[in-house]
N, C-alpha and C positions, 0 to 999 in steps of 0.2 A: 616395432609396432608404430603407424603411422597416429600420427598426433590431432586427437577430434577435438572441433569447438565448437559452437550454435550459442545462439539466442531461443530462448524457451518462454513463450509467455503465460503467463498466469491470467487469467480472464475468467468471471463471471458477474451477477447479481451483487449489490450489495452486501453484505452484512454472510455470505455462505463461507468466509472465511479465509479469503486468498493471502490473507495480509500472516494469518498465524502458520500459514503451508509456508511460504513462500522466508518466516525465520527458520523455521524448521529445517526447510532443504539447506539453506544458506549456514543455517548453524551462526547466526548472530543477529541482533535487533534492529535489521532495517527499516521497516515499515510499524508504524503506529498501529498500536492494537487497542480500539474501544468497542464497547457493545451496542456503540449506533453506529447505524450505516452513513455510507459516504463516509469513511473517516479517510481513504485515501486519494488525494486530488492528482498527485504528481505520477506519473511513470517514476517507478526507483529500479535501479539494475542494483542486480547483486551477484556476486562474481565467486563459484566456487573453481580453486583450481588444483589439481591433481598434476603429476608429473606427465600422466598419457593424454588428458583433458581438458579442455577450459569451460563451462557452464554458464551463460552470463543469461539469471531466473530476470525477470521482466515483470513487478510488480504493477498493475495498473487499477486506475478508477475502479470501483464496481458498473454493469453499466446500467444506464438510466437514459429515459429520455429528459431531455435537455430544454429545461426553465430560465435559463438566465444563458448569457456568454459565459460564465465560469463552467458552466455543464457542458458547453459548447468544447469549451477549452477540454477539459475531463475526455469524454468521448473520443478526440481527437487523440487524443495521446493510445488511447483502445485502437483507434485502426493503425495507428503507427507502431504499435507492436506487434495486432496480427501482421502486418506487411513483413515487419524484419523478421516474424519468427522462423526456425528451423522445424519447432516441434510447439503445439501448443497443450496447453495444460487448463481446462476448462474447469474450472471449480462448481460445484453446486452442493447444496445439501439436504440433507433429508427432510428436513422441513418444508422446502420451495416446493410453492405450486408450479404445477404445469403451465406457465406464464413467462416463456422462453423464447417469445418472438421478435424482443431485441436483440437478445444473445444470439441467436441462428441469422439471425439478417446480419448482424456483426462476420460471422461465418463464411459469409457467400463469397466464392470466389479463392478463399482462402485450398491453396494444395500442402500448406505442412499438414502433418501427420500430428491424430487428433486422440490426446488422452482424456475422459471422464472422469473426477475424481467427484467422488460421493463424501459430502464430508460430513461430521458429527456424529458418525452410525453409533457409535458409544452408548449415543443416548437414544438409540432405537431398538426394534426388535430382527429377530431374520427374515420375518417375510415381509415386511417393510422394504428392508433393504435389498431382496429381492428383487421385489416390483418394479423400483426403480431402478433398475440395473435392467431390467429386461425392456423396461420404457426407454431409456438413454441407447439401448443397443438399436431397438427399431428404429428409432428417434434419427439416430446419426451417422450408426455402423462405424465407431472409431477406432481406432488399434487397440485399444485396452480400455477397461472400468473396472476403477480401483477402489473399493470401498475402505473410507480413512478415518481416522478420528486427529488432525494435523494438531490438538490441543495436547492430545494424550502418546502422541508420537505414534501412533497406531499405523502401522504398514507404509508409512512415508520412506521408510528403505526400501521398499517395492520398488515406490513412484521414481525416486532416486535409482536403480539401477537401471527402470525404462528409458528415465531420459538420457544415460550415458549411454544405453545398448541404438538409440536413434538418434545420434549426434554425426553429423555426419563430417569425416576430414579436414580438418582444417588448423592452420597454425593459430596463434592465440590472438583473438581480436584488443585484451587488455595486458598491462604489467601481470606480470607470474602473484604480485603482491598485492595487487588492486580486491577489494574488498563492493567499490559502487563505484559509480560515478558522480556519486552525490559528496559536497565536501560539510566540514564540520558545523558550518553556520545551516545549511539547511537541516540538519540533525539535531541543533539545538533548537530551531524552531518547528520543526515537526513536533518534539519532546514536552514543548509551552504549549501547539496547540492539543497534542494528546491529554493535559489535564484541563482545558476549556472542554472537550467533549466531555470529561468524566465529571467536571464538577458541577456545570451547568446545565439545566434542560430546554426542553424547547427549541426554538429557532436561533436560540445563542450560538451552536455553534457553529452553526450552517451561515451564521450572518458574521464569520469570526476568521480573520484572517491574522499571520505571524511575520512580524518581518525583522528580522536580525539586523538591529542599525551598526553595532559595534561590534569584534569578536578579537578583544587581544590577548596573547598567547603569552605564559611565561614557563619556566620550567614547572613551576609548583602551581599556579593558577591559572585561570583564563577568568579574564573581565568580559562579561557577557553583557551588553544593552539591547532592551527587543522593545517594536510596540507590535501592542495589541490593536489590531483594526477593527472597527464596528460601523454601522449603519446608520443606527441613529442614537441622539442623546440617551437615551432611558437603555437604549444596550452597555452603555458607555457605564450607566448609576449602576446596572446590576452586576457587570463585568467586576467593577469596584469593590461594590458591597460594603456595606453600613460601617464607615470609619476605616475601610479600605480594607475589609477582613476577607473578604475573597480572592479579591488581587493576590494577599499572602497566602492564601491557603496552596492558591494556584501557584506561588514564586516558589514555595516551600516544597512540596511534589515535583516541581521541574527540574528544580535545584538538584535537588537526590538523585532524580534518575542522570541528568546528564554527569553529574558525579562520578555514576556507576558507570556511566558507558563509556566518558574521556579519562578515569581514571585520574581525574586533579580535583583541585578546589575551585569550586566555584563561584564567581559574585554575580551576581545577577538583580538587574535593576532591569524594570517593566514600565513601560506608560500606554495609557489607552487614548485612542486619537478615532473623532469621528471624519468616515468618510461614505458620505450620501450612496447607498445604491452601486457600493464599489462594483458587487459583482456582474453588474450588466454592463460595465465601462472599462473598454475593450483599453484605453491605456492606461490604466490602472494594472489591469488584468496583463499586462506585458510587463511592466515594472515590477508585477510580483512573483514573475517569471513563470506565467502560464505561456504554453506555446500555443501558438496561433494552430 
């Protein structure tokens, strides 16, 4: 049997849930999962492989029209996945309105072959999810719409055997071993900014960037130093919090999980450092390894 590979992208709206599909299919914690939107800025690959197959899911921004150069940046990385993809994988969920005229103008031009995933139905009814299944069919006429709940692992095996049955020939783009392309310092700072979304509200985390200054390895630990980027002073007082108690709450949460995902001990020390307006400041926004 000849040996199939592609690139598969994940694409929709903010917050409809690509980032909880996309551990799901993968079967491990690549993408930061919070319950505000925009939590994912970077493209993340995540690479499943089988002896007949190789799968590399294509995790991207939600998408949004674009307020700053970081949005700019975000976006970009959206048509650079529709471009690579083999097959794509459109997320939306039963809650979105009918306000899809960024997502289809993202679309144009694109000839991979175009899966619906309806997501959250769990927490809907059948004729609900009906409707939108028969709006999305007029809507796009894609090869398949798959109604899912990617929380509850609800038919994500479906979605899973589609994309292996439309893969199309090919030797393996990555190692047989390869998990992402992403290495372990950006995993730990995704991990610090995943508990800036969950502990702060407001414009904190939107105005809230992660940068892994040190990351050294030993067999039993890893010494981890990271600052936390902000805007301005008073993002800086509340990042802190009253005798430095948020900072820890955040160290304490980051610490754990990345525990749990590198499997060592970890030390982990934080500092918060003001920088004006980073996200409109295109080399800022390169040093933090947004792609142009």
């Amino acid at each position: 049997m000849a040996h199939k590979a592609g690139f598969v992208s994940i694409i929709g709206k903010p917050n409809a849930g690509k980032s909880t599909l996309m551990n799901a299919l993968v079967g491990e914690r690549m993408s930061i999962i919070t319950p505000k939107a925009q939590t994912t800025r970077h493209r993340i690959l995540g690479i499943v492989n089988d002896e007949d197959y190789q799968i590399v899911f294509s995790d991207t921004p939600g998408i949004i029209k674009p307020h700053y150069a970081l949005h700019e940046s975000m976006m970009h990385q959206v048509d650079g996945s529709i471009v690579d993809a083999d097959l794509i994988l459109l997320v939306t969920d039963i809650y979105e309105e009918y306000d899809e005229a960024d997502v289809l103008k993202k679309l144009e031009g694109s000839e991979a072959p175009l899966a619906v995933l309806i997501n959250k139905v769990d927490q809907s009814d059948e004729e609900t999810v009906k409707n939108k299944v028969a709006y999305w069919e007029e809507k796009l006429h894609p090869k398949a719409i798959f109604a899912i709940s990617a929380l509850k692992d609800y038919n994500v095996l479906a979605v899973m055997n589609f994309v292996i049955e439309h893969l199309p020939e090919h030797p393996p783009y990555y190692e047989k071993d390869a998990l992402t392309d992403r290495n372990d310092r950006f995993f730990a700072s995704e991990m610090i900014r995943a508990q800036v979304f969950k502990q702060y509200k407001k414009e904190i985390p939107y105005s809230t960037e992660v940068i892994v200054t040190a990351f050294v390895e030993s067999e039993t630990l890893y010494r981890i130093s990271a600052e936390i980027i902000v805007e301005r002073d008073s993002q800086k007082n509340i990042i802190i919090g009253k005798g430095g108690e948020m900072l820890k709450i955040v160290g304490t949460y980051a610490r754990r999980d990345m525990e749990d995902f590198f499997q060592r001990k970890i030390f982990l020390e934080m500092f918060v450092k003001v920088i004006p307006d980073w996200r409109s400041k295109k080399n800022y926004l390169k040093q933090f390894g947004y792609e142009n």
